[in-house]
C-alpha positions as CSV (number, residue, x, y, z in Angstrom):
1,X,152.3,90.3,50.0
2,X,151.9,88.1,53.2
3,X,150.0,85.3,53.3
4,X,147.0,86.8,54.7
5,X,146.7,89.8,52.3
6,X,147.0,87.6,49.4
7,X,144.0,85.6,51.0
8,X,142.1,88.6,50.4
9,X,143.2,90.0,47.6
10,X,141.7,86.4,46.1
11,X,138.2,86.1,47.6
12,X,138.0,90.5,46.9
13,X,139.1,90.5,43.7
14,X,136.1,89.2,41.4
15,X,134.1,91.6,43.0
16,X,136.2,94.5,43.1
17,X,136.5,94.1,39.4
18,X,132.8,93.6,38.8
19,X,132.5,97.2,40.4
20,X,134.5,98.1,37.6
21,X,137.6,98.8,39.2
22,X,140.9,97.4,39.5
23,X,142.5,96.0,43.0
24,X,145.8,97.8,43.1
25,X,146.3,96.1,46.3
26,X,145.8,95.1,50.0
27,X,147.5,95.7,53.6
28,X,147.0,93.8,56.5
29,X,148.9,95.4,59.6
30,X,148.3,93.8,62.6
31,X,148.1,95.9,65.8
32,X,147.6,93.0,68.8
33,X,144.2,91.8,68.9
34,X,143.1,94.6,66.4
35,X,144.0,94.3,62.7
36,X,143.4,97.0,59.3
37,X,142.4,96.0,56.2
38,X,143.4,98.5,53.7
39,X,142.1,97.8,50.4
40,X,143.6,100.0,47.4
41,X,141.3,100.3,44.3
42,X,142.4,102.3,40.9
43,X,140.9,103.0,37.8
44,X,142.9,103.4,34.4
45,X,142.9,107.1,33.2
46,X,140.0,108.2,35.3
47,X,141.5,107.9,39.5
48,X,138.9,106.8,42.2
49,X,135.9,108.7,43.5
50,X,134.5,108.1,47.1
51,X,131.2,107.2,45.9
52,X,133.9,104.1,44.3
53,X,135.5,103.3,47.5
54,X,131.9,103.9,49.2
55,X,130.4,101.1,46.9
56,X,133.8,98.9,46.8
57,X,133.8,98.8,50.9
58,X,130.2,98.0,51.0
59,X,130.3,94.8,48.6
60,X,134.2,93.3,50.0
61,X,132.6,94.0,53.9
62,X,130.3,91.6,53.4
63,X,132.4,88.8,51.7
64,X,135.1,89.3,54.6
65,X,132.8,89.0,56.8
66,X,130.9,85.8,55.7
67,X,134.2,84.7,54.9
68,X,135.8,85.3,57.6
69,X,139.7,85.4,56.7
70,X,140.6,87.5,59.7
71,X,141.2,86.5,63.0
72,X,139.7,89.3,65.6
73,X,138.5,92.6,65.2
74,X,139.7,94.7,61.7
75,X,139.1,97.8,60.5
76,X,138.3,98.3,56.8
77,X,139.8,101.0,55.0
78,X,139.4,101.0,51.2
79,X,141.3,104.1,49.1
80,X,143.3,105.1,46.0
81,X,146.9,104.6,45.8
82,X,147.3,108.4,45.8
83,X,150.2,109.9,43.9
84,X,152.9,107.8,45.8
85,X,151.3,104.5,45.3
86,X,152.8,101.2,47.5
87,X,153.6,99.2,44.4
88,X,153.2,95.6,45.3
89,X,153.8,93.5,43.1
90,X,156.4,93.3,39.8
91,X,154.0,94.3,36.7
92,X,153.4,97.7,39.2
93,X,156.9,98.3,39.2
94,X,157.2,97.6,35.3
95,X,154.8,100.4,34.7
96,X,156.6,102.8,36.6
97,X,160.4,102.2,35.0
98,X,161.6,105.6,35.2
99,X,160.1,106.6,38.5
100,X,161.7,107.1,41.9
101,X,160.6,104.8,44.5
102,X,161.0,104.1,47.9
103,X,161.9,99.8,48.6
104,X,162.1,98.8,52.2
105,X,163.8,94.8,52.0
106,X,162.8,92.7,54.5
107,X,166.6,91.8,55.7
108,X,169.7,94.1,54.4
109,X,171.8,94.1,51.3
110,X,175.1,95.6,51.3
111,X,174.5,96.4,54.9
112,X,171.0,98.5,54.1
113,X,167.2,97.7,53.8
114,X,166.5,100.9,52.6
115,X,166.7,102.5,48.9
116,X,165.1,105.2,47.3
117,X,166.2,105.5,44.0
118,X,164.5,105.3,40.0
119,X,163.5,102.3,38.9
120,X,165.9,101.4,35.9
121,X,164.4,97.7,34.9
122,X,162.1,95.0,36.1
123,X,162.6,91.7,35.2
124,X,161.0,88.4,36.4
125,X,162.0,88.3,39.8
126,X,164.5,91.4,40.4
127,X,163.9,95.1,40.3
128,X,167.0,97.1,39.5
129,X,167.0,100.7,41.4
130,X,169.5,103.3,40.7
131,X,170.2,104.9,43.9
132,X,173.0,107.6,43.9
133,X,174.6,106.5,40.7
134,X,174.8,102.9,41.7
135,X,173.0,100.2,40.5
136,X,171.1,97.8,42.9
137,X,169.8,94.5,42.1
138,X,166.9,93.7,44.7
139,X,165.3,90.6,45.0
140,X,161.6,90.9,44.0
141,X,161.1,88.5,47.0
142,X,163.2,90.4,49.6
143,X,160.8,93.4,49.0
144,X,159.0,94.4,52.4
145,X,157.1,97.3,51.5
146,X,157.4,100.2,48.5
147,X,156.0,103.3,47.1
148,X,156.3,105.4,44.7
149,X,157.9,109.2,45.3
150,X,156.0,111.8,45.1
């Protein structure tokens, strides 16, 4: 996560969890002067329902805005992860050994900064993807941006 999504993630997350519901995570994509927030909420065993994402946005709207840890004007999206989940961070990928994925790296290995492959093994800082019957290695740290494959 960028420095500004893990910002938020730390002044949402006591309240996301006191709403009884876990942060799975947050996006910030910048667009010029205009920004989006998108806030991803999960719930063990049961998924997300809108009234969820209705209450969650109501409650994190008001700390970002008192807060103010955005610089212009931001929309604020808050969702599920859906069934091809961005996985960001290394327990998320632990818990789906097993499962294809999509990894985008933020500069190339072996010439490429795209894989989509199963996740084989996760350990502290590397996730190990088999992509067309060859292992890669990638750097938990190099990781831009992935999801699961639906």
């Amino acid at each position: 996560m960028s420095t500004s999504e893990t910002l938020i993630a730390d002044l949402i997350r006591p309240t996301v969890e006191a709403l009884d519901v876990d942060l799975w995570g947050v996006e910030h994509l910048i667009q010029g002067k205009y920004s989006v927030v998108r806030v991803f909420i999960d719930k063990a065993d049961v998924g997300i329902s809108i009234e969820d994402c209705e209450r969650v946005s109501r409650q994190i709207s008001g700390i970002l805005d008192v807060e103010d840890p955005i610089a212009g004007e931001y929309s604020l999206e808050v969702s599920s992860p859906g069934m091809d989940r961005p996985l960001f961070n290394i327990e998320q990928f632990e818990q789906y050994i097993g499962s294809e994925a999509m990894v985008r790296l933020r500069s190339p290995l072996d010439g490429r900064r795209k894989f989509k492959g199963v996740i084989q093994k996760v350990n502290a800082d590397v996730v190990s993807l088999l992509v067309d019957g060859k292992e890669f290695a990638l750097p938990a740290l190099a990781i831009d941006k992935a999801n699961l494959v639906f």
